[in-house]
C-alpha positions, -999 to +999 in steps of 0.1 A: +030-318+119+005-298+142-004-263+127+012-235+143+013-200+146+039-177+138+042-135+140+065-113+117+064-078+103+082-052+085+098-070+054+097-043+032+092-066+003+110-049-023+119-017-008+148-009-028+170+014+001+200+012+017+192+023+041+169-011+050+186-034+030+224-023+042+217-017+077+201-056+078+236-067+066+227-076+026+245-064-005+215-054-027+175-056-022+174-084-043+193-102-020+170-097+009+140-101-008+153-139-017+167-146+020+136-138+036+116-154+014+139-187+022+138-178+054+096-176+061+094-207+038+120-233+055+103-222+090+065-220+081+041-252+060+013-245+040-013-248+069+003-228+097-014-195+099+013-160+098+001-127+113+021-100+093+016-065+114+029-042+087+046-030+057+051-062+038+060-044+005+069-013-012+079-003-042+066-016-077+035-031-083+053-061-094+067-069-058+035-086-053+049-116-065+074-123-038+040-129-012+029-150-036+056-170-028+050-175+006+039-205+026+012-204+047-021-184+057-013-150+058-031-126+082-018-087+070-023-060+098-023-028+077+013-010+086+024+031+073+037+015+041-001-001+030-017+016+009-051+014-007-037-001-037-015-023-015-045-033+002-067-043-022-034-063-039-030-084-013-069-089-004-068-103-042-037-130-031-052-166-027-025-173+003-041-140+023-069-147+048-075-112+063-067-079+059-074-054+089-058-027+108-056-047+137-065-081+149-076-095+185-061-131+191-072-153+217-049-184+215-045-206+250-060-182+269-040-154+265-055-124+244-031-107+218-040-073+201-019-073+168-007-036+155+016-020+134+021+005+159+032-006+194+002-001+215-002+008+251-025-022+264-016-029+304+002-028+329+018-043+359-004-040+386-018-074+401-021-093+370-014-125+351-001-123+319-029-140+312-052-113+329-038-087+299-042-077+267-005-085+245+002-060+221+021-072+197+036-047+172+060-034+146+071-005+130+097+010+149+126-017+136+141-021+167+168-051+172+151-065+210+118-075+213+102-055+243+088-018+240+105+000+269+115-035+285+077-040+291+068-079+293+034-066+277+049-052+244+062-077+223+085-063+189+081-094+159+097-075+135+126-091+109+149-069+126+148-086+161+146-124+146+176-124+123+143-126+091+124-153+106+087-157+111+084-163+153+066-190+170+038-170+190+048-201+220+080-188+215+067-153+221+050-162+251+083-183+265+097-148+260+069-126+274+067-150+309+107-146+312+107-110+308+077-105+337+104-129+359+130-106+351+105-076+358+100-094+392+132-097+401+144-060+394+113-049+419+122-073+443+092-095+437+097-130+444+060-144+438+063-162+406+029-167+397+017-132+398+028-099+383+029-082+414+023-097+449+010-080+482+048-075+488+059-044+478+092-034+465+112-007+482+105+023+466+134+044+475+156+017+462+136+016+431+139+057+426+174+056+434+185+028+406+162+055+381+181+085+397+217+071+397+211+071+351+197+107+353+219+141+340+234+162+364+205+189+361+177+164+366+194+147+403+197+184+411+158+189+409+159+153+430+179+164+456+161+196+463+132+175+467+152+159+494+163+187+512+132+206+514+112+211+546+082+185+555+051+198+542+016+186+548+003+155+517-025+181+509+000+205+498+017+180+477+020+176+440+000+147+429+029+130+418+050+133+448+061+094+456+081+105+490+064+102+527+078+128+543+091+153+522+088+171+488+091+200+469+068+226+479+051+228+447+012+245+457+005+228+418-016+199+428-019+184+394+016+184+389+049+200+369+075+179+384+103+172+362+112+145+377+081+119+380+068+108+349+047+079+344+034+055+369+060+026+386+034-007+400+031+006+434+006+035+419+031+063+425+056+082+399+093+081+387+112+096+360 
């Protein structure tokens, strides 16, 4: 068998809560510790290489025993949990490779940054997925795998994969379908580029935004709607409408509404 690669975080070797052991659906620490050891060990041999991004044990000193149990290469990113003494345990493990607080991954030709945190590293404008840099990231012990639904953000915590090590081409099976589905909410039907020269309809785009807003915040929306022409110097920077907006002499911007930057290079909320 070829060697592969596979990406996991957050096992909390050891981490004697309820509060991570109960909410993952197991009677007792104990329990967990053993399942996900099972777990890494049926999916992973002894020459595929696993990328751990954070907080593989806690607890007692002792707990270092359960990663000595564990197939495979093991790359640790440093996570909240690692400590110095945690660090210099697992630097002494003969199954460890590397230790860091972060690691850069070019595997067939896409280029991975590996974090505890998740990490803010692109965006949607006119790229490839292979044109970006994939965080990939734990930490927050979500149950799906994308940060904010961004195809750019992958989650490859226990939490999201049911305690199993992923297959990083199983990651990027999952990364190309969720820039398809990005695509297809924007109206974007090249396939072979993030975002094409077509552009999606903006108005359509706010609206599907607006229709999940509170009452207060459509309010500021439709004032922005009703409110006289004015001329696109006078115009917050953020303003995404043609025609219209809502007076504000701030150039730089206090909307309420507009937020962070959609791929067309304007702003919703």
């Amino acid at each position: 068998m070829s060697e592969q690669i596979y990406v996991t975080s957050d096992l909390h070797f050891g981490h004697d809560r309820e509060f991570i052991w109960k909410a993952r659906g197991y009677n007792s620490v104990d329990e967990m510790n053993e399942d996900y050891i099972h777990k890494w060990n049926i999916t992973v041999d002894n020459n595929d290489d696993v990328y751990v991004l954070g907080d593989l044990m806690l607890g007692d000193k002792s707990n270092i025993e359960f990663i000595k149990r564990l197939k495979g290469r093991i790359h640790i990113v440093l996570g909240n949990h690692d400590t110095p003494t945690r660090e210099a345990m697992y630097k002494e493990l003969s199954n460890v490779v590397e230790v860091a607080w972060a690691i850069k991954l070019d595997y067939r030709k896409y280029h991975f940054y590996m974090s505890h945190f998740p990490t803010l590293t692109g965006n949607l404008e006119k790229e490839y997925l292979r044109q970006m840099t994939l965080n990939l990231y734990g930490h927050t012990h979500q149950n799906t795998n994308f940060y904010e639904d961004r195809p750019y953000m992958y989650h490859v915590g226990v939490d999201s994969h049911d305690g199993y090590p992923i297959l990083l081409d199983t990651v990027i099976i999952q990364m190309k379908n969720k820039v398809d589905e990005c695509k297809g909410f924007l109206g974007n039907e090249d396939t072979d580029e993030m975002h094409s020269s077509k552009q999606p309809n903006i108005e359509t785009v706010i609206q599907s935004v607006v229709n999940n807003w509170p009452n207060w915040k459509k309010g500021v929306y439709k004032k922005c709607l009703e409110n006289t022409p004015v001329a696109n110097e006078s115009r917050c920077y953020k303003c995404v409408f043609e025609n219209t907006s809502c007076g504000s002499s701030d150039i730089w911007g206090t909307c309420p509404i507009y937020t962070r930057d959609p791929p067309d290079g304007g702003f919703y909320g």
